[in-house]
C-alpha positions in Angstrom: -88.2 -185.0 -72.0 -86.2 -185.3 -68.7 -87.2 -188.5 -68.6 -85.7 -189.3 -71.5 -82.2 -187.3 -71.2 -82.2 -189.4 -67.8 -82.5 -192.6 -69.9 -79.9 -191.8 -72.1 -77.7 -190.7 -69.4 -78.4 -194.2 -68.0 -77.3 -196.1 -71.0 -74.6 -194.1 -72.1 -71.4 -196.1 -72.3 -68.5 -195.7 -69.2 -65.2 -195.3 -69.8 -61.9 -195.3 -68.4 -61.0 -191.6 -67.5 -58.5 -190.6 -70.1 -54.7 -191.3 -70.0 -55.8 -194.1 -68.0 -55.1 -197.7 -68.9 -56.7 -200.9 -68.2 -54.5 -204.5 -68.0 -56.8 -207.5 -68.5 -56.1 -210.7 -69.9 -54.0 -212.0 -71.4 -51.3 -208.7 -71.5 -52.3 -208.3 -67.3 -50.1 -211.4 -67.2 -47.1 -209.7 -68.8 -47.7 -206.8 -66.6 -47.7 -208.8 -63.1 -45.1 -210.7 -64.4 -42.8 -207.6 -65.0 -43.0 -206.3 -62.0 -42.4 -209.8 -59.8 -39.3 -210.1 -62.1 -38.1 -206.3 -61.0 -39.1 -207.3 -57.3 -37.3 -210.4 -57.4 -33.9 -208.7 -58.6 -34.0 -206.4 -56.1 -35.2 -208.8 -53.0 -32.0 -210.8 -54.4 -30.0 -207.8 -53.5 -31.5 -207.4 -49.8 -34.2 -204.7 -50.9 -37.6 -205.1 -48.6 -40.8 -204.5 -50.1 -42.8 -201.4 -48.7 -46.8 -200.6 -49.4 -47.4 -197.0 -48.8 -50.5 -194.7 -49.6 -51.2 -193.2 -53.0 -51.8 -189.5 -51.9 -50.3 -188.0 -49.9 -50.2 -184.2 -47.9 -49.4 -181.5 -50.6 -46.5 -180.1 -48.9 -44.7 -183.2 -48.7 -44.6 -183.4 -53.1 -44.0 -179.1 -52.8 -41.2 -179.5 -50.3 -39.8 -183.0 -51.6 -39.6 -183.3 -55.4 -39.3 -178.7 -55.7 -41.3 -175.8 -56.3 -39.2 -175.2 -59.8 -40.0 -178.8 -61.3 -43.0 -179.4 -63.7 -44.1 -181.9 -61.5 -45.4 -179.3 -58.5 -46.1 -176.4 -61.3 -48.1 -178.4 -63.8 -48.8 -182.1 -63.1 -50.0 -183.1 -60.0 -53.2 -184.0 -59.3 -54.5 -181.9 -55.6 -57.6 -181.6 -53.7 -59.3 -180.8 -50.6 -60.3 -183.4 -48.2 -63.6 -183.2 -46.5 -61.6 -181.5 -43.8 -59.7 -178.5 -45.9 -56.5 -180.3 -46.2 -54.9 -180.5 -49.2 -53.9 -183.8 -50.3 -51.8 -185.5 -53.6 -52.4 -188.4 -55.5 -48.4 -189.3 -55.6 -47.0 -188.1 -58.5 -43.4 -190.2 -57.7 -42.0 -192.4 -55.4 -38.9 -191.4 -53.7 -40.3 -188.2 -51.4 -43.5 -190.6 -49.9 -40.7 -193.7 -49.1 -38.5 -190.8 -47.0 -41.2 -189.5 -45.4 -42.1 -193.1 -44.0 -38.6 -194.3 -43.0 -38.5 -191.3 -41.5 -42.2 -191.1 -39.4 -41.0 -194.7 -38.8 -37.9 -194.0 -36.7 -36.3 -196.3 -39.7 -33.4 -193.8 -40.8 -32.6 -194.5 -36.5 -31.6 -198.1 -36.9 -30.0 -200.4 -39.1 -28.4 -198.4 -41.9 -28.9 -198.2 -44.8 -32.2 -198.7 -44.8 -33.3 -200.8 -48.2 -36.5 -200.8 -49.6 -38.7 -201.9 -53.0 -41.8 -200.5 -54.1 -44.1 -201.1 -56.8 -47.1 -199.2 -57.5 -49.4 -196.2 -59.5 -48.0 -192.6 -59.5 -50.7 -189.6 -60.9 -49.6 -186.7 -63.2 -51.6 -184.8 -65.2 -49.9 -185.1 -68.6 -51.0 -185.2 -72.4 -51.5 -189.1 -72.8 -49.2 -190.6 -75.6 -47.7 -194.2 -76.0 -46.0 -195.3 -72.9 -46.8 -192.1 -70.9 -49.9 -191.9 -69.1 -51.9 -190.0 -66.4 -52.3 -193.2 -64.4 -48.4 -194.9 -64.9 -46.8 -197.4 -63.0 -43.3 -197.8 -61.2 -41.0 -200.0 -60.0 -38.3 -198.8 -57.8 -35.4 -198.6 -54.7 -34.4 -196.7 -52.8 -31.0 -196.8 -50.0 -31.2 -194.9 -47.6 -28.7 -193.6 -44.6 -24.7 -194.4 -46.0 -22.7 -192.5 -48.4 -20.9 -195.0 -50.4 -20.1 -195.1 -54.4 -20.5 -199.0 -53.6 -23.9 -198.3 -53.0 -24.8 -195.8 -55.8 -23.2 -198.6 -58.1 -25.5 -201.5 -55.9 -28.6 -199.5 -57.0 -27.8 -199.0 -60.5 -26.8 -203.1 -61.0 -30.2 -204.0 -59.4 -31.6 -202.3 -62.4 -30.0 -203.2 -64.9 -30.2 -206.9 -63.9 -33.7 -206.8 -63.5 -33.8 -205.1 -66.9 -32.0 -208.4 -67.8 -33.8 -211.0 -66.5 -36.6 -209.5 -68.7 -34.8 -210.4 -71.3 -34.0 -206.8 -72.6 -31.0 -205.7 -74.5 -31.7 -202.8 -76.5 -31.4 -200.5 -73.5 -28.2 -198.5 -73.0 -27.2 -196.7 -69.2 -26.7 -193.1 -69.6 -25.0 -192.0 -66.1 -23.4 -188.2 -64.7 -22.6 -186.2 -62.1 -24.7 -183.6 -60.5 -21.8 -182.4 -58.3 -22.1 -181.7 -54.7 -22.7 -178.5 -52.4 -19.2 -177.0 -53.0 -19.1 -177.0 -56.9 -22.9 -176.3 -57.3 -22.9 -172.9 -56.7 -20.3 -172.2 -59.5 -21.5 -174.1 -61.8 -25.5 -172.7 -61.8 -24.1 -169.4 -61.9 -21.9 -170.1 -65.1 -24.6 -172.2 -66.7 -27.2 -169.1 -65.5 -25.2 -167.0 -67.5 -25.3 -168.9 -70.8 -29.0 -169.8 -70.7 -29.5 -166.1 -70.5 -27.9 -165.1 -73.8 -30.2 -167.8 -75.0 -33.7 -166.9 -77.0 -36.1 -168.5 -74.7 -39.5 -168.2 -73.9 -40.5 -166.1 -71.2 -41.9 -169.6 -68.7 -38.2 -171.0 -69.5 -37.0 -167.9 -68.1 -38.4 -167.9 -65.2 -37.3 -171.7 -65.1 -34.2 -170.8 -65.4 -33.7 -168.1 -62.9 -35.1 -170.7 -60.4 -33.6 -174.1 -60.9 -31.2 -173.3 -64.2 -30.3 -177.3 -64.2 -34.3 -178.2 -65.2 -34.0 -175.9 -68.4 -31.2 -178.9 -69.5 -34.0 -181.3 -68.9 -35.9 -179.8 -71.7 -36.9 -182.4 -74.5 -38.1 -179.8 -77.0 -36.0 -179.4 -79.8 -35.8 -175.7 -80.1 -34.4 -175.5 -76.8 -32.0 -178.7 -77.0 -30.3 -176.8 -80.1 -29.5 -174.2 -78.5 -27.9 -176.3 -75.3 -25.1 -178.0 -77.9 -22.4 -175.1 -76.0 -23.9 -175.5 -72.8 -20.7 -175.7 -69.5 -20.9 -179.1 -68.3 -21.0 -179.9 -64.9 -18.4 -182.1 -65.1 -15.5 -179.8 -66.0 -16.5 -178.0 -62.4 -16.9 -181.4 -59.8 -15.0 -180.8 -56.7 -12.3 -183.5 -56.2 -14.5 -185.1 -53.6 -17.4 -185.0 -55.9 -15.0 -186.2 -58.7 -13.6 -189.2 -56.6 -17.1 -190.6 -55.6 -18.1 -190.6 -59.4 -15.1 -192.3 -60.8 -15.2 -194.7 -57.5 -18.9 -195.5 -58.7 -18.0 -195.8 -62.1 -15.0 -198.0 -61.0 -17.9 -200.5 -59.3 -19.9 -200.5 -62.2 -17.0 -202.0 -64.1 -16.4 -204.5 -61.2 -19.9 -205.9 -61.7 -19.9 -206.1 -65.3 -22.5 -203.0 -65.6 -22.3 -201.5 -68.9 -22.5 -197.6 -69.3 -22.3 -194.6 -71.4 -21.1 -190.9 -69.9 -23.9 -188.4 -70.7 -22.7 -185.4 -69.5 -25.7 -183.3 -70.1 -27.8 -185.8 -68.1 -30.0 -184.2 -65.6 -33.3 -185.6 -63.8 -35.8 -183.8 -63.4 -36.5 -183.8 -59.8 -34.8 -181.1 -57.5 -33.2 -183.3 -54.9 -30.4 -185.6 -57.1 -26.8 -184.4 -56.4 -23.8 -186.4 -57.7 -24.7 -189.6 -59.2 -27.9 -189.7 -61.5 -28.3 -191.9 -64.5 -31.3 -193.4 -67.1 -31.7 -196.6 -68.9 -32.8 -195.5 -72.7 -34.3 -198.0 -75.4 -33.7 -196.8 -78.8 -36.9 -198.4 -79.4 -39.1 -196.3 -78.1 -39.0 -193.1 -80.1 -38.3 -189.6 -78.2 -39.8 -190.6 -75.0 -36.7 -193.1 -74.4 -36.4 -193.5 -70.8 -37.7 -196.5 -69.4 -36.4 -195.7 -66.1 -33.7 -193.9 -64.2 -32.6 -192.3 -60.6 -29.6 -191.1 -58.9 -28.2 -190.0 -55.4 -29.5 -187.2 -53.1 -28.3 -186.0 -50.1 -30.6 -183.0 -48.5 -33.9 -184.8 -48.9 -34.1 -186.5 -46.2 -33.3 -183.4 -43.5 -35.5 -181.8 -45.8 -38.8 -183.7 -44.9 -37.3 -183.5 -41.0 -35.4 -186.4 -40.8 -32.0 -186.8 -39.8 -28.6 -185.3 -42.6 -28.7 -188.6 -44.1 -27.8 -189.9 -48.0 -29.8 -191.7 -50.3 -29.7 -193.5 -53.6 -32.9 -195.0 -55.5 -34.2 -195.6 -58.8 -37.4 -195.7 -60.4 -38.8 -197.8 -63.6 -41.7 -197.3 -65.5 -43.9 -200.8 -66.0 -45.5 -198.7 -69.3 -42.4 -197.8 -71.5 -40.7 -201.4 -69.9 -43.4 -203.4 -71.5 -43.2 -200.9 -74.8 -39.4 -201.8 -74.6 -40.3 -205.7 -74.7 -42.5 -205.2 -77.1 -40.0 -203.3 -79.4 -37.6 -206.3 -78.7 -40.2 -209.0 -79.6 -39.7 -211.0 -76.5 -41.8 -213.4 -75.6 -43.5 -213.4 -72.2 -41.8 -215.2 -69.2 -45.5 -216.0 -68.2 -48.8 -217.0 -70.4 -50.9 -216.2 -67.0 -52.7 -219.4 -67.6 -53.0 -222.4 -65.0 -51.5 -225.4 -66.2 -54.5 -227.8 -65.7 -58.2 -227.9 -67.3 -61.0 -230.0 -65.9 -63.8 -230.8 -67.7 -66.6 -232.7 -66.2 -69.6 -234.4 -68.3 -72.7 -234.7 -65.9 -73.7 -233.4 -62.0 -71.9 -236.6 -60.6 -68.8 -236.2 -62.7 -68.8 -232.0 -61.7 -68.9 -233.0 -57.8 -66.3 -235.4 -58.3 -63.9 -233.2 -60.4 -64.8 -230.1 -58.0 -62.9 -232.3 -55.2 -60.1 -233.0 -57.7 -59.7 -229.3 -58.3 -59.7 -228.9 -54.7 -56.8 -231.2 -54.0 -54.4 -230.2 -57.1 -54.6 -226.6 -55.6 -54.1 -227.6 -52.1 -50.8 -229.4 -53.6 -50.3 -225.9 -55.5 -51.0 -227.5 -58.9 -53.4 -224.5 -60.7 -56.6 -225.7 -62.4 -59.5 -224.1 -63.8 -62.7 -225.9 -65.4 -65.5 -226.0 -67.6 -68.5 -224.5 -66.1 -72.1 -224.4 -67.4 -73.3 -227.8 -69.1 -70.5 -227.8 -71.9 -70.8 -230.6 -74.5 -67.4 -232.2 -74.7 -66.6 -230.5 -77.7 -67.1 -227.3 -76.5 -65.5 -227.9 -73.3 -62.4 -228.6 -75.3 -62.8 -225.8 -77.5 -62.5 -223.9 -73.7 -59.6 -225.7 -72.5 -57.7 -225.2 -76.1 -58.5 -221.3 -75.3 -56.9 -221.8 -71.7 -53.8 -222.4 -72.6 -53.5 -225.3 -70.2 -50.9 -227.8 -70.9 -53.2 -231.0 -69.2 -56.8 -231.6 -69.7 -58.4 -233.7 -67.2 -61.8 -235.5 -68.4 -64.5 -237.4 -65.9 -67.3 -238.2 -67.0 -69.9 -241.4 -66.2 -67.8 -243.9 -67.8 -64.9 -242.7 -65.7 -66.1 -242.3 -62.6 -67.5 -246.3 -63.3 -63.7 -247.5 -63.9 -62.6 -244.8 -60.9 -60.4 -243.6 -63.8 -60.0 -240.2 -65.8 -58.4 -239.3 -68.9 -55.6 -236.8 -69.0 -54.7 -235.6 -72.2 -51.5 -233.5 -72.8 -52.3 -230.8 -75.1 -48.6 -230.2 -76.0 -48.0 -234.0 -77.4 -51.3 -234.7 -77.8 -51.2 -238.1 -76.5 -54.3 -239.4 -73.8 -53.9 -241.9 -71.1 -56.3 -243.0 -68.5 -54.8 -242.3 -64.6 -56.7 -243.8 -61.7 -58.6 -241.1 -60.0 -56.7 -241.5 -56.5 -53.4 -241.1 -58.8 -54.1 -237.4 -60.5 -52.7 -235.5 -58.3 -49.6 -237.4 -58.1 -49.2 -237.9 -61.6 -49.8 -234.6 -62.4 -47.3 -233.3 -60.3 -44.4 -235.9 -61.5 -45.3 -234.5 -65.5 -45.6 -230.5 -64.7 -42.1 -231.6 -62.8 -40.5 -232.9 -65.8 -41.9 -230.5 -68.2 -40.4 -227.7 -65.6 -36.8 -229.9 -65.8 -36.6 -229.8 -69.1 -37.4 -226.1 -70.0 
């Protein structure tokens, strides 16, 4: 019988743990292709890429993103190393890049320093469309100057990115979240109204400890109840005031559409003054695809110097939902442009070499493996989606000569075999001139 329950065990089926999704061809293509496009927009703005680990020390996350949030209470994923320390899988970006720039002596030179991430966060959440256990983000973050030029810089890299995907249904909610000297009044005013609210007793306590996060609260019962809430806004300091409408002012300089949303908090406890979201009406209740904002404490706060910051993150998931929702097509199939197919062991050894060369002259090419009859072999290259399908068989290799066929046009010539890499290069160089 243990035999047998061993057996079983043996066959049973893996899966993916849950909340956990898998990109594979062809949608893996849309999803690399995202995430260059977001890279490139920021790169073109004079963001550096940065590659950091994916857990981290628990106290960094505790101290970092704040005790109050749902993040450190409910979501993160921590355990025990082999040596009793206790360690995070990162549940968000922004806390892990300060911590480097500033273990790296960064936030001591050139300012500000400008960085570009993409990469998996962890939280343990219920899974639903476009929010997942295992999610991915794209994101900045500026680090070291206090400018509203800046804050505006940060929120124009996403949006354009956002555009060169080819979005348009997404609007930019954007607020205040005041500064140190109009703070104070304003959580005890807003204290005082949530507590002639009927909430539950965990919102309470929320409240009492951070009373900003309750106005983070998605659930409808609560959201009612916020319609009267005192806005932050009618309490900014003039200094706080002035650096908003000065960001707002850039905005409008670089054409950056937005919408004032002044219940708009994030639900991390470092933002102060700016914070904004990009929404897509497409994507039901969950409609952020992304969002960030200014802080100014965090980086003293994880022992670096009293320096600003300014970053944003954007979720891959609910940015591919959003182009799905739009109907756009993908920017890239994914698929190499050339198909070799080869008909006999002489005709495979010369079309190996081929293959060889058009990659070497950064032409992509894939073939027909196995001993494919030619229909089949075409059958493979149709499923491909390569735009050229280069044939060699014996009769070509006796005339030193192999057909190329565009599967676009359809039409088939015969190109001397010294001349396929040239000629290829001269079509896929119209084809890119004309698109």
């Amino acid at each position: 019988m243990a035999k047998q329950a061993e057996q079983a065990k043996k066959a049973q089926k893996l899966q993916a743990p849950k909340g956990v999704p898998d990109y594979l061809p062809p949608d893996s293509a849309r999803f690399v292709a995202t995430k260059r496009i977001l890279g490139e927009a920021a790169e073109l703005a004079g963001y550096r890429p940065a590659e950091l680990p994916i857990f981290e020390d628990t106290a960094l996350y505790v101290r970092g993103v704040g005790e109050s949030t749902d993040i450190v209470g409910k979501e993160m994923y921590t355990f025990p190393d082999q040596g009793g320390r206790s360690l995070t899988l990162r549940p968000e970006w922004t806390a892990g890049v300060v911590r480097a720039v500033v273990e790296h002596g960064l936030d001591r030179g050139p300012l500000p320093v400008k960085l570009w991430y993409a990469g998996p966060c962890f939280r343990y959440e219920r899974p639903q469309s476009g929010r997942y256990r295992q999610f991915q983000q794209m994101g900045v973050e500026a680090i070291g100057v206090d400018d509203p030029a800046l804050d505006a810089e940060v929120v124009a890299v996403a949006d354009e990115g956002l555009r060169r995907l080819g979005l348009q249904g997404y609007r930019l909610e954007i607020n205040s979240l005041g500064d140190e000297t109009c703070r104070p009044e304003y959580r005890e005013r807003l204290l005082s109204f949530l507590r002639g609210l009927d909430l539950d007793e965990a919102t309470r306590q929320r409240a009492e400890r951070n009373p900003l996060r309750v106005l983070d609260d998605k659930r409808p019962e609560v959201k009612a109840q916020l319609v009267d809430a005192p806005l932050l806004v009618d309490y900014l300091s003039d200094t706080a005031k002035e650096h908003f409408e000065t960001v707002l002012a850039h905005l409008r300089g670089l054409g950056v559409e937005y919408t004032l949303s002044p219940k708009l908090v994030r639900g991390l406890d470092y933002y102060t003054k700016t914070t904004f979201e990009f929404v897509h009406s497409g994507l039901g209740a969950q409609s952020a695809i992304g969002g960030g904002g200014h802080y100014d404490g965090l980086v003293a706060d994880l022992g670096g110097q009293a320096l600003p910051g300014v970053g944003f993150s954007i979720g891959l998931e609910r940015t591919l939902l959003a182009l799905a929702a739009e109907e756009v097509p993908a920017q890239d199939s994914g698929s190499v442009p050339v198909f070799g197919v080869a008909l006999g062991s002489e005709a495979k050894e010369r079309m190996a070499r081929l293959a060889g060369e058009l990659r070497k002259a950064g032409i992509g090419v894939d073939l027909a493996y196995g001993d494919r009859a030619l229909k089949a072999a075409m059958r493979a290259a149709d499923r491909s989606g390569a735009r050229f399908v280069l044939i060699v068989g014996e009769a070509e290799l006796a005339s030193e000569h192999a057909q190329l066929k565009d599967m676009g046009s359809g039409e088939q010539s015969s190109v001397p075999l010294p001349d396929v890499v040239a000629e290829l290069a001269l079509r896929l160089a119209d084809i890119s001139g004309a698109a």
